[in-house]
Structure formats: structure tokens, C-alpha cells
N, C-alpha and C positions, 0 to 999 in steps of 0.2 A: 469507139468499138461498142456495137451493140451484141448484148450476149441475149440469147432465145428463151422464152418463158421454159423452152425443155430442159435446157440445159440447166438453167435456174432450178427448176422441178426435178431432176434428175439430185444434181447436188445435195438440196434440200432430203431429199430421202434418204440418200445414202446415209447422212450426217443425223438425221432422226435414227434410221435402222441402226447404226451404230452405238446411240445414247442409248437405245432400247433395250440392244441386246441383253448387257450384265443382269439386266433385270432379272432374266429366269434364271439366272445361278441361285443354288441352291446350297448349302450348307450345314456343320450340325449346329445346331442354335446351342443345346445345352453342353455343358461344361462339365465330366464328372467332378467330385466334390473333392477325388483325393490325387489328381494330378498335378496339385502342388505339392505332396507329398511326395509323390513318387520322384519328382527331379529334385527335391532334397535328400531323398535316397541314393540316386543315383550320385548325386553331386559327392555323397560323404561316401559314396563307394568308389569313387574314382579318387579323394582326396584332396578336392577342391573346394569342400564345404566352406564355405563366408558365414561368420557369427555378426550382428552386424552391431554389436558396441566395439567392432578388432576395428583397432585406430588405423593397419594399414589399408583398409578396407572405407576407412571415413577420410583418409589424404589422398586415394586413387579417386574417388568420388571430386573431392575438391578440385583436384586437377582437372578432373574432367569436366566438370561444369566451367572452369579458369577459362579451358584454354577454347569452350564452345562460344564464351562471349567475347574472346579477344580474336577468334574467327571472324564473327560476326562481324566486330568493330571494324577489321581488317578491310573486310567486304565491302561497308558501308564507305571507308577512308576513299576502295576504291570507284564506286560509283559517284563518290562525289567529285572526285577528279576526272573521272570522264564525265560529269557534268562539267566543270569548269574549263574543259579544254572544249567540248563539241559546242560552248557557247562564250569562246574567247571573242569570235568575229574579228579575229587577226591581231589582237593586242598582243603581244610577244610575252610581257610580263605575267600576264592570265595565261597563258601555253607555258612559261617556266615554273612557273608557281604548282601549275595540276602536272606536271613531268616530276617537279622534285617529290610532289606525294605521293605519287606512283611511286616512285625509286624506294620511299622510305618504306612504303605501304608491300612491298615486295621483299626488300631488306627484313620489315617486321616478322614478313612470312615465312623465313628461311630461318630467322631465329627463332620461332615458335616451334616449327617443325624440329629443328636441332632439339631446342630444350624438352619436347615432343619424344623423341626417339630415345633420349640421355635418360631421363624419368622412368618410361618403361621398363627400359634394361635394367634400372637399380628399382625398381617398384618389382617385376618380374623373378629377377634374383630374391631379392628381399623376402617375397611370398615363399620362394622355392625352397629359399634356407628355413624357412618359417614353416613349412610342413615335413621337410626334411627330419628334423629338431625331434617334432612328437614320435 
């Protein structure tokens, strides 16, 4: 299949004019100096204000960073078993082996989510009682 220098040259352009465009957006560059101000304003007038030596404010943090790398690892667990399966080349053992990772690698994911969901709820509560209180 021979495709036409137009066709080529058409594509080509389109895919230029497309990178180009974002170019003339425009924005404001400066930042006023007291709009971090004002959403900690706003934050201690709604009742949500975060001090940030409150420990439960430095365990929600740790969760979250916890469970962003045990994502990751998850993810990686499973691209590496769909590496090991799309290059078994029919060895059975190499196709059970990248099957049981997956299995576990997806088991891992339903327990993260769970303890994911459990956390919130008593991190959420916790905060709740904890602004309730003052």
C-alpha cells in the first residue's frame, strides 16, 4: 500500500497545527501574594483548617503516600505478568506462573481498596469528632 506524498503532507499538518495551537494560550502569569491567605481563611471559616504538627493530619498523609506506592508496586506486579505470559511461547508453567500473579496482584487490589475505604471512614469520623470537640 503506497500512501500519497498529499496525504502524508495533509496528516503532517494537521498534527503540526495541532502541537502549535496551545501555544497562543494566554494566562495570568502573576500570582497575588495573599491568595494563600485567603484559602486559609476560608478553610478556618468553614472549619476545616489542618495545623500541620495535628498527628491526624501526619497519618492521613502517611496513608497516603502508603497506599500510592503499593499502587504502583501493584501495577508494576502487573505488567510484569503480562510480560511473562505474552512471552511464555506456549510453556504452560510460564502461563500458570504470570496467571497466579495476576490472581494475587488483583486479590492485592481488592485488599487495598478495602483497607482504602475502612481508613477513610475512621480517619473521616475521627477528624469529624475532632472539630466537633472545639
Amino acid at each position: 500500500m503506497r500512501i500519497s506524498w498529499r496525504a502524508s503532507f495533509l496528516v503532517g499538518a494537521a498534527l503540526g497545527a495541532a502541537l502549535l495551537l496551545p501555544i497562543g494560550a494566554t494566562a495570568q502569569t502573576t500570582v497575588p501574594q495573599d491568595v494563600g491567605s485567603q484559602f486559609d481563611a476560608a478553610a478556618r471559616g468553614a472549619g476545616v483548617a489542618q495545623q500541620e504538627g495535628d498527628p491526624r493530619i501526619i497519618i492521613v498523609r502517611i496513608i497516603r503516600v502508603t497506599f500510592s506506592f503499593v499502587g504502583i508496586l501493584l501495577v508494576a506486579f502487573l505488567v510484569y505478568a503480562g510480560y511473562l505470559w505474552m512471552t511464555a511461547a506456549g510453556n504452560e508453567d510460564q502461563v500458570e506462573k504470570s496467571k497466579t500473579i495476576i490472581r494475587n496482584a488483583i486479590i492485592g487490589i481488592a485488599i487495598i481498596f478495602a483497607a482504602y475505604a475502612i481508613s477513610r471512614f475512621v480517619i473521616v469520623n475521627l477528624l469529624r469528632v475532632g472539630t466537633n470537640v472545639m
